[in-house]
C-alpha positions in Angstrom: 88.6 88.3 95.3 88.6 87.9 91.7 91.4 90.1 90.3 91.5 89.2 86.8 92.9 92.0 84.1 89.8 92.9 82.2 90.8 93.1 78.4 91.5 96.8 78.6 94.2 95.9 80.8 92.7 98.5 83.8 92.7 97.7 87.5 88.5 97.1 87.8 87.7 100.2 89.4 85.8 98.0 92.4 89.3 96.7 93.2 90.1 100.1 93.6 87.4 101.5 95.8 88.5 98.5 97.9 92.4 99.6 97.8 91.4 103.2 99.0 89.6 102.0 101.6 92.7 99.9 103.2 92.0 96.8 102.2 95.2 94.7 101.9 94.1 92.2 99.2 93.2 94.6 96.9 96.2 96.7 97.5 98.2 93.7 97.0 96.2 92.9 94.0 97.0 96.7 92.4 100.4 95.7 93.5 100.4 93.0 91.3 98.9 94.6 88.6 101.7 97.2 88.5 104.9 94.7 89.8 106.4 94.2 86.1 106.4 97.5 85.5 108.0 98.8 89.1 110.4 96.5 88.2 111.4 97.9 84.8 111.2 100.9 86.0 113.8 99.5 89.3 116.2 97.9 86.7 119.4 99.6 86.2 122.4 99.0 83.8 125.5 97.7 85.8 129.3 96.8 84.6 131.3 94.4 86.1 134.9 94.5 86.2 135.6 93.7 82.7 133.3 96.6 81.7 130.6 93.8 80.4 126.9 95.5 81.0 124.1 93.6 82.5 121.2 94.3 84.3 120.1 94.7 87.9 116.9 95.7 89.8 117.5 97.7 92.2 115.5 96.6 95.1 115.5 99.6 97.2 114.5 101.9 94.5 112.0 99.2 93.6 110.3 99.6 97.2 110.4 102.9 97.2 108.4 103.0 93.6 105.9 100.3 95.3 105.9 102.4 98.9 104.9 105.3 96.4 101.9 103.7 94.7 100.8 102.1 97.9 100.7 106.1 99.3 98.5 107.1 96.4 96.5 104.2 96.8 95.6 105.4 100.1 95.3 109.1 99.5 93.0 108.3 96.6 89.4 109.4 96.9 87.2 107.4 95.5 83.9 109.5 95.7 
């Protein structure tokens, strides 16, 4: 399955059909698409004990964000 970004930077809308319908490779592939975003929106600002910030994703909320899109995947209707 070819699952290039297309220069508009869009999920191809085939890829889609294909996602809606179950199918696990494009789901993964929509996944993809979407993984560096889940994962700023998963990072969270942390201190350690010397009150020095750094950053952290937070994998459970990151799974949940993915568990989310995979759920609208599904529930998409693509007629």
């Amino acid at each position: 399955m070819n699952t290039k970004k297309t220069i508009n930077n869009l999920v191809p809308y085939p890829v889609i059909v294909l996602a809606a319908g179950g199918d696990v490779d494009a789901i993964n592939a929509v996944l993809r698409h979407f993984g560096e975003y889940i994962i700023v929106l998963a990072t969270k600002r942390l201190y350690d004990e010397d009150g020095n910030p750094y950053l952290c994703v937070d994998e459970g909320l990151r799974r949940r964000l993915e568990t989310k899109l995979i759920t609208a995947i599904l529930n998409f209707d693509a007629a």
